[in-house]
LUMLOSE-106575 format. One record per residue (C-alpha): residue number from 0; residue in one letter; x, y, z. Coordinates in nm, 2 decimals. Example, Ala and Ser with C-alpha at 12.3 -4.5 7.8 and 13.67 -1.06 7.14 Angstrom:
+-----+------+--------+--------+--------+
:  nr : rest :     c1 :     c2 :     c3 :
+-----+------+--------+--------+--------+
:   0 :    A :   1.23 :  -0.45 :   0.78 :
:   1 :    S :   1.37 :  -0.11 :   0.71 :
+-----+------+--------+--------+--------+
// end
This chain:
+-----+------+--------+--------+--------+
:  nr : rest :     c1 :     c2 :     c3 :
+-----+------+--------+--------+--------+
:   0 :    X :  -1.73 :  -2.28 :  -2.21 :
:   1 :    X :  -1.44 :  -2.07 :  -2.31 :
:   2 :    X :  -1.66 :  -1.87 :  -2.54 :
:   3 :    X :  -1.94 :  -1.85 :  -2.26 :
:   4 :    X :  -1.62 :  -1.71 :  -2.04 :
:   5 :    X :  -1.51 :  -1.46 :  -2.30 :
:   6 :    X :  -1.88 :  -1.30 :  -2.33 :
:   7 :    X :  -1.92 :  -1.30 :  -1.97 :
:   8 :    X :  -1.58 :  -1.12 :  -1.93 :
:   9 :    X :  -1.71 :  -0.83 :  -2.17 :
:  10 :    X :  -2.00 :  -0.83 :  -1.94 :
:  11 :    X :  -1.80 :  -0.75 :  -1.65 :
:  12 :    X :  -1.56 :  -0.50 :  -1.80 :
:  13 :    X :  -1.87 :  -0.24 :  -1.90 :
:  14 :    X :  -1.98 :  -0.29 :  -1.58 :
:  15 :    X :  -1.66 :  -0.20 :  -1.38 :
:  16 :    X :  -1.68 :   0.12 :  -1.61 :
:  17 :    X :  -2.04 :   0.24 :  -1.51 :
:  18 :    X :  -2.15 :   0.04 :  -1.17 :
:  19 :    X :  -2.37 :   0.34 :  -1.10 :
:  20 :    X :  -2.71 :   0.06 :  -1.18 :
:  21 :    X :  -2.56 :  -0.16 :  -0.90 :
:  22 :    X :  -2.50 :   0.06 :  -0.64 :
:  23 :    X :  -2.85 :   0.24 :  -0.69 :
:  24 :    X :  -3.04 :  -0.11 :  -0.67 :
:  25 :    X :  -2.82 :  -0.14 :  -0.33 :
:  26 :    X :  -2.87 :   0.20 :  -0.20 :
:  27 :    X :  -3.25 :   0.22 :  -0.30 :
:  28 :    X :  -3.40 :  -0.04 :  -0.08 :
:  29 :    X :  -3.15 :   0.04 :   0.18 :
:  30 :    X :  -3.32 :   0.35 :   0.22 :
:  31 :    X :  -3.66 :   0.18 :   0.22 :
:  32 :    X :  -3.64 :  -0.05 :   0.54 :
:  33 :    X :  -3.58 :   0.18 :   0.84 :
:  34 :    X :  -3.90 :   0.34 :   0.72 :
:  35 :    X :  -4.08 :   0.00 :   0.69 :
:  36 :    X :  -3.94 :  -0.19 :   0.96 :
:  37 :    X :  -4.11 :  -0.10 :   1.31 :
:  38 :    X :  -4.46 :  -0.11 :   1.06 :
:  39 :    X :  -4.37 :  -0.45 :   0.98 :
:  40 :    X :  -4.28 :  -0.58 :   1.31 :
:  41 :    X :  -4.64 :  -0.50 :   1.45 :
:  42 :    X :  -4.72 :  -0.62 :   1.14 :
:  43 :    X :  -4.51 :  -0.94 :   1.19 :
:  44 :    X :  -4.68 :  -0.98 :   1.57 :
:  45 :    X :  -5.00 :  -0.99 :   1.43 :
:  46 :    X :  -4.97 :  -1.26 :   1.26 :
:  47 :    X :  -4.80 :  -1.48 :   1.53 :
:  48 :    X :  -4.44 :  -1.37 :   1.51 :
:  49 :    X :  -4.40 :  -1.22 :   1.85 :
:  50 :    X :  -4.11 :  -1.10 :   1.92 :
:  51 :    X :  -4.01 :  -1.00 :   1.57 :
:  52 :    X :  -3.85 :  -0.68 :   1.50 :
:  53 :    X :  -3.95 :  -0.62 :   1.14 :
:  54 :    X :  -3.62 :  -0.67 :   0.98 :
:  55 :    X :  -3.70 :  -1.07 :   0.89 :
:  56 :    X :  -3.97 :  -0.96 :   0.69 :
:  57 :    X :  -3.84 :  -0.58 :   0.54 :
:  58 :    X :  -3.47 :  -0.71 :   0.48 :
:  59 :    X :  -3.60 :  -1.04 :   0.22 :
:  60 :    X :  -3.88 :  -0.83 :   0.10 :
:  61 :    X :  -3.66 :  -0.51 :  -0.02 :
:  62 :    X :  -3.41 :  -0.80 :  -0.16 :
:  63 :    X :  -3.68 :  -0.99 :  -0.34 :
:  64 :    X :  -3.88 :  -0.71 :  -0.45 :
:  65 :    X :  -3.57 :  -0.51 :  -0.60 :
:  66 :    X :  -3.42 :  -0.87 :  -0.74 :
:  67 :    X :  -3.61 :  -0.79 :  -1.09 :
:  68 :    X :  -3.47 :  -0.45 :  -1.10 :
:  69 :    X :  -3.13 :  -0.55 :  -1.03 :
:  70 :    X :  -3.16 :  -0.90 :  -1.28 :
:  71 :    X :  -3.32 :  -0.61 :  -1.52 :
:  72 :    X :  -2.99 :  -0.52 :  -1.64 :
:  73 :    X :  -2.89 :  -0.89 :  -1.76 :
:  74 :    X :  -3.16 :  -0.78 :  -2.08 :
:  75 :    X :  -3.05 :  -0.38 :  -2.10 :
:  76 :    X :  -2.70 :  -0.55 :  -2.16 :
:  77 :    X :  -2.80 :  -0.72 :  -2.46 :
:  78 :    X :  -3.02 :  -0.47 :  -2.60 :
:  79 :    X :  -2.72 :  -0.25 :  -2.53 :
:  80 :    X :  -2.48 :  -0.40 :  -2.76 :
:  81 :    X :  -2.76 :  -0.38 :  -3.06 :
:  82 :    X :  -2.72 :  -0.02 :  -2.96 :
:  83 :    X :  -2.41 :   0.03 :  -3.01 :
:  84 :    X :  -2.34 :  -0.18 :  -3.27 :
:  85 :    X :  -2.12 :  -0.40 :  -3.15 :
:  86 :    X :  -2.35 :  -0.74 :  -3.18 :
:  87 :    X :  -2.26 :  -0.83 :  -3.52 :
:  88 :    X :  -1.82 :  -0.83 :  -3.37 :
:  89 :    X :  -1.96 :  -1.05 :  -3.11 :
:  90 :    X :  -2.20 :  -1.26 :  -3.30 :
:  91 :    X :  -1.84 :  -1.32 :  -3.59 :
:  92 :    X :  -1.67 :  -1.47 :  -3.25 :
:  93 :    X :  -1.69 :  -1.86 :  -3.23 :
:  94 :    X :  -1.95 :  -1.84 :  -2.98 :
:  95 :    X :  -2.28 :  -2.03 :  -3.04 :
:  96 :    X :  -2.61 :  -1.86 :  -3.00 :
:  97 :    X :  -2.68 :  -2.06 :  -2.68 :
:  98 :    X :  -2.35 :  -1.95 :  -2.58 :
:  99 :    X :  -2.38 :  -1.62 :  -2.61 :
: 100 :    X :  -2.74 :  -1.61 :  -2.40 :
: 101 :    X :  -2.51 :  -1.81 :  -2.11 :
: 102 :    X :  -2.25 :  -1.56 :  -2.16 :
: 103 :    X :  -2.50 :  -1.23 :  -2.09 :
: 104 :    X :  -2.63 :  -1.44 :  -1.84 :
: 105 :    X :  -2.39 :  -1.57 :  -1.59 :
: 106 :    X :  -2.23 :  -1.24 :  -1.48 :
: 107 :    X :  -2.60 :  -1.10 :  -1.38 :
: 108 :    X :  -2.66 :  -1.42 :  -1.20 :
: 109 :    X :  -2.30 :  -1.40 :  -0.97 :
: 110 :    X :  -2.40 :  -0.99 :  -0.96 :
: 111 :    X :  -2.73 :  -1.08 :  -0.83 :
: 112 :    X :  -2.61 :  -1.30 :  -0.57 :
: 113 :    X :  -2.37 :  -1.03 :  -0.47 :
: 114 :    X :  -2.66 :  -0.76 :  -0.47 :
: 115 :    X :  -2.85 :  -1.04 :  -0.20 :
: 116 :    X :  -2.57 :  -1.08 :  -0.01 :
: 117 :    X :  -2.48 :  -0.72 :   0.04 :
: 118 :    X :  -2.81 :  -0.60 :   0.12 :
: 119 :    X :  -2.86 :  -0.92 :   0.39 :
: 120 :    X :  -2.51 :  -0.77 :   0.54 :
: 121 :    X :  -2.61 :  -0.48 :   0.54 :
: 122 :    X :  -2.94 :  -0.60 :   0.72 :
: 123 :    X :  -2.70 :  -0.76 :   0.98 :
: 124 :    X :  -2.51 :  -0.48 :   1.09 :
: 125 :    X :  -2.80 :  -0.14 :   1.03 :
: 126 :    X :  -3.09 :  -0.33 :   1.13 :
: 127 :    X :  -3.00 :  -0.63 :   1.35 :
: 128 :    X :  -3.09 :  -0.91 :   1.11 :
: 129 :    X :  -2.98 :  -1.22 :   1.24 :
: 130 :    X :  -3.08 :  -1.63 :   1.14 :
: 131 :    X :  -3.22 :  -1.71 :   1.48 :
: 132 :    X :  -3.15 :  -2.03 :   1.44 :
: 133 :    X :  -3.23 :  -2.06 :   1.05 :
: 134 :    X :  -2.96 :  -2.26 :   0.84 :
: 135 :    X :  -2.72 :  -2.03 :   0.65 :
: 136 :    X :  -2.68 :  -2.34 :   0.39 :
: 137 :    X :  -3.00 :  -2.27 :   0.34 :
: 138 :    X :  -2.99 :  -1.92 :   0.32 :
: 139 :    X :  -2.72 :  -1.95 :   0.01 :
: 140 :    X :  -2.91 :  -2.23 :  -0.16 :
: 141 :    X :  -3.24 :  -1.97 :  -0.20 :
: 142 :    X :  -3.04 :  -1.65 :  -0.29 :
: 143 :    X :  -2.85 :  -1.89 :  -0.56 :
: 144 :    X :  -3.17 :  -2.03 :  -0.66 :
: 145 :    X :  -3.38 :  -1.66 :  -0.69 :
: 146 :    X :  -3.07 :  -1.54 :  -0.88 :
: 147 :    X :  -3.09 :  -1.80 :  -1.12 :
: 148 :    X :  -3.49 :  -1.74 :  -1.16 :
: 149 :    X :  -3.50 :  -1.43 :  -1.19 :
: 150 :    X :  -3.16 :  -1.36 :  -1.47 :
: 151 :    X :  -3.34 :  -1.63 :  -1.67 :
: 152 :    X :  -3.71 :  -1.49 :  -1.70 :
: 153 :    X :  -3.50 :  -1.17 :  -1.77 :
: 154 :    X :  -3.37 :  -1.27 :  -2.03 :
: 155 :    X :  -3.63 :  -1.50 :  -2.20 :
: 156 :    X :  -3.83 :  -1.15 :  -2.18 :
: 157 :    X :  -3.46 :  -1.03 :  -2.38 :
: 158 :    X :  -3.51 :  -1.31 :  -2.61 :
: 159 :    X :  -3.91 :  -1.29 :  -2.65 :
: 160 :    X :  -3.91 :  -0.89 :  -2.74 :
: 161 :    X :  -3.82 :  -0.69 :  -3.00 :
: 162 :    X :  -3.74 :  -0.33 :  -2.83 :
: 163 :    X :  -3.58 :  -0.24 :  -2.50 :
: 164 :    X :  -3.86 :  -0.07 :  -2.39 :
: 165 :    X :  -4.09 :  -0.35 :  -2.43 :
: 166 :    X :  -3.84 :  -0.60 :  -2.24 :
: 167 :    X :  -3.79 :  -0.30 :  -1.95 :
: 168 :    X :  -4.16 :  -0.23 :  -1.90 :
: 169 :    X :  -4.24 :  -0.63 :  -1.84 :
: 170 :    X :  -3.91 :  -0.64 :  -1.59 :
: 171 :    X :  -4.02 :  -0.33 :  -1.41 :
: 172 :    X :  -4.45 :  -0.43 :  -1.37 :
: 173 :    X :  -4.37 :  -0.77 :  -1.30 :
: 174 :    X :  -4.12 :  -0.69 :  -1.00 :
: 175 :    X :  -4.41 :  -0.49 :  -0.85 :
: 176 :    X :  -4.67 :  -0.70 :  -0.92 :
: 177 :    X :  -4.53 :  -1.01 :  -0.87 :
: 178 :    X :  -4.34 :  -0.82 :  -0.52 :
: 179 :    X :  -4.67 :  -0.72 :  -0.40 :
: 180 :    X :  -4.86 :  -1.00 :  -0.46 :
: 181 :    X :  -4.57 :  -1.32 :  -0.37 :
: 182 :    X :  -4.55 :  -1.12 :  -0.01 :
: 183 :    X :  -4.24 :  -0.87 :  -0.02 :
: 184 :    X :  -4.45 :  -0.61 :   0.12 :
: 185 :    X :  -4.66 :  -0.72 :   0.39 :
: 186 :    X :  -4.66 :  -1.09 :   0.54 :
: 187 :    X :  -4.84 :  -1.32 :   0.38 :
: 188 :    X :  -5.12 :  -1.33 :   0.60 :
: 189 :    X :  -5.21 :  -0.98 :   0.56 :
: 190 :    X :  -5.25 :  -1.03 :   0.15 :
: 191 :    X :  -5.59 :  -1.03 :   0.04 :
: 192 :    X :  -5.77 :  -1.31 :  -0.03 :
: 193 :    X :  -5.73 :  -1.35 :  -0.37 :
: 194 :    X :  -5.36 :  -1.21 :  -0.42 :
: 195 :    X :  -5.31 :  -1.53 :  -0.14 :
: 196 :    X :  -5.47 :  -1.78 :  -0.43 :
: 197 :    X :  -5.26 :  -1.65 :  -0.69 :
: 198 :    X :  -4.90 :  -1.59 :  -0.53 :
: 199 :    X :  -4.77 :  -1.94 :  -0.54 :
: 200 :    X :  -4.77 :  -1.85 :  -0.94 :
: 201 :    X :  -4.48 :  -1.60 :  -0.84 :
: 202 :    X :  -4.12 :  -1.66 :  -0.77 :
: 203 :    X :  -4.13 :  -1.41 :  -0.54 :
: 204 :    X :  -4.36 :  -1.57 :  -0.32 :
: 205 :    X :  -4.10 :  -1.88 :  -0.31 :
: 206 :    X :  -3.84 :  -1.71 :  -0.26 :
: 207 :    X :  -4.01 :  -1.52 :   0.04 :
: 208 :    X :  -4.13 :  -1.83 :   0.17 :
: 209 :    X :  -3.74 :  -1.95 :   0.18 :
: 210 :    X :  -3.66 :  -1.64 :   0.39 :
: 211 :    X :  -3.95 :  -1.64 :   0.61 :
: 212 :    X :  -3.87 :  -2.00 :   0.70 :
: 213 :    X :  -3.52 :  -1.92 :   0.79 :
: 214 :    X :  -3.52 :  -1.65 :   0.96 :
: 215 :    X :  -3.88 :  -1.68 :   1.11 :
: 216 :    X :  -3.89 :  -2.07 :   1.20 :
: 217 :    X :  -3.56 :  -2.11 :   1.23 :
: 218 :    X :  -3.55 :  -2.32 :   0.94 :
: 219 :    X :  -3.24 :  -2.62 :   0.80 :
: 220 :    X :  -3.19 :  -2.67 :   0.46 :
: 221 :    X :  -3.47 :  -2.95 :   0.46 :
: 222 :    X :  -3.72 :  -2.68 :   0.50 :
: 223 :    X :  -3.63 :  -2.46 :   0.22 :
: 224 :    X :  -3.63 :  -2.76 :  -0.02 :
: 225 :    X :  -3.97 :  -2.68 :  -0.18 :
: 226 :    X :  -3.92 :  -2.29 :  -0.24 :
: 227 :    X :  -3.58 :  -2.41 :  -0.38 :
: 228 :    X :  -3.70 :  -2.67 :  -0.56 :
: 229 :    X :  -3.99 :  -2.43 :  -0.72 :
: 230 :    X :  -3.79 :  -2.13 :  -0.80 :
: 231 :    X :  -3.50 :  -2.36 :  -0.92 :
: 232 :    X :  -3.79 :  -2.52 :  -1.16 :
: 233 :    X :  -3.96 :  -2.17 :  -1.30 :
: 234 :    X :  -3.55 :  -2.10 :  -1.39 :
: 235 :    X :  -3.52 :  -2.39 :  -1.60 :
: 236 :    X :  -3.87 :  -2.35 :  -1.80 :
: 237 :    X :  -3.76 :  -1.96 :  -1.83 :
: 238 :    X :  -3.40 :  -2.05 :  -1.94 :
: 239 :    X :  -3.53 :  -2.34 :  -2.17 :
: 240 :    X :  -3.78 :  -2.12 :  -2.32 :
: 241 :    X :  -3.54 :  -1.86 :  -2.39 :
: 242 :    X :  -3.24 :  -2.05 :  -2.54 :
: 243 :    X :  -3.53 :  -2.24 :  -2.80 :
: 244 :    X :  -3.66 :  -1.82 :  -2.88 :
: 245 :    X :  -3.32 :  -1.67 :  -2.88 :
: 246 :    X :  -3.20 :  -1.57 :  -3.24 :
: 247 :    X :  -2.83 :  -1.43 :  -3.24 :
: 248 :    X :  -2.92 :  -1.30 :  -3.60 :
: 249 :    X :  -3.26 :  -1.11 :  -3.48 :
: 250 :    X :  -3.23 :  -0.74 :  -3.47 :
: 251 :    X :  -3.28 :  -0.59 :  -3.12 :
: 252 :    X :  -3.38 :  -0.20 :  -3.09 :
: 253 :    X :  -3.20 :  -0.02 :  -2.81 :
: 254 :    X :  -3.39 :   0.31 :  -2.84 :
: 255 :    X :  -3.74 :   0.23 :  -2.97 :
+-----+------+--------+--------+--------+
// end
């Protein structure tokens, strides 16, 4: 754990120096959802929500869809320190090879969950997001369990590929895809047929699922338990599958 610590602490210095990535994955769907949000409440309406005002759909959607972008960084940070070439110093510390995947990891996990919890205040105060009766236990328990997801297939894409841009490309198709299609967009009703069949094969259809019963049906802990239970699930085959193809001693090309 102390080792774990100590790479997680590098983690957080670099990003103290240069938190320009954060506060453009804040400031970018922030400026998406006052265009979206009136859309989406007719949009919301149609589907049965009367009475919505678009931000219980636009406020989780712009979180979820951005949530790969923002996780994105947890795999630019290791591909980083191949880059500079600084992995080998790290590598010579006691650290395990497991521990050093924790030790990228867990910072971008506690970042994402401070990215989601930002952007839902930020929801509360510009756009009159509120839980209507939804649990805010609950409300914790899915941000904690997207974060987790979504840092782990990050980086068991990190561990899987050879080049930064190869790692990057999957993070950035994947969160539009898998946004567009799990539901981040439009309500789920409103996909089309077939994007309907596949989006349970997404985390981001769980983890809007876990919003939309929160803040749509009012929704207690109890209710979430399946999209938690699912996203927490796809985070331990991702994490599993990246600890067993992670190699500390594998080169990693930063600008390839």
């Amino acid at each position: 754990m102390n080792a774990v610590l100590a790479v997680a602490r590098h983690q957080l210095r670099i990003l103290k120096g240069d938190p320009g990535f954060l506060v453009i994955v804040i400031l970018m769907p922030l400026a998406i959802m006052p265009i979206m949000r009136r859309s989406l409440a007719v949009n919301l309406e149609a589907v049965g929500f009367v009475g919505a005002d678009g931000s219980e759909q636009v406020v989780p959607g712009q979180i979820v869809l951005f949530g790969f972008f923002a996780a994105g960084n947890a795999s630019f940070s290791l591909f980083r320190e191949h880059g500079w070439h600084t992995w080998d110093r790290i590598r010579a510390s006691a650290a395990s090879p497991l521990a050093l995947l924790a030790g990228i990891s867990l910072p971008w996990i506690v970042i994402h969950v401070f990215y989601q919890f930002t952007l839902l205040g930020a929801g509360w105060v510009f756009f009159g997001l509120r839980l209507n009766g939804g649990s805010a236990a609950a409300l914790v328990l899915v941000s904690l369990a997207f974060s987790f997801t979504t840092v782990s297939l990050v980086m068991l894409s990190a561990a899987t590929f050879r080049t930064i841009n190869q790692s990057q490309a999957l993070v950035n198709v994947g969160a539009m895809v898998f946004g567009g299609v799990g539901g981040a967009l439009v309500p789920f009703e409103q996909l089309p047929g077939w994007a309907q069949t596949i989006a349970p094969l997404t985390p981001h259809y769980w983890a809007m699922l876990g919003h939309r019963r929160i803040f749509l049906e009012a929704g207690r802990v109890a209710d979430t338990a399946a999209p938690i239970a699912v996203l927490v699930a796809i985070g331990l085959v991702a994490a599993g599958l990246g600890a067993i193809r992670f190699r500390a001693d594998e080169t990693k090309e930063f600008f390839a």
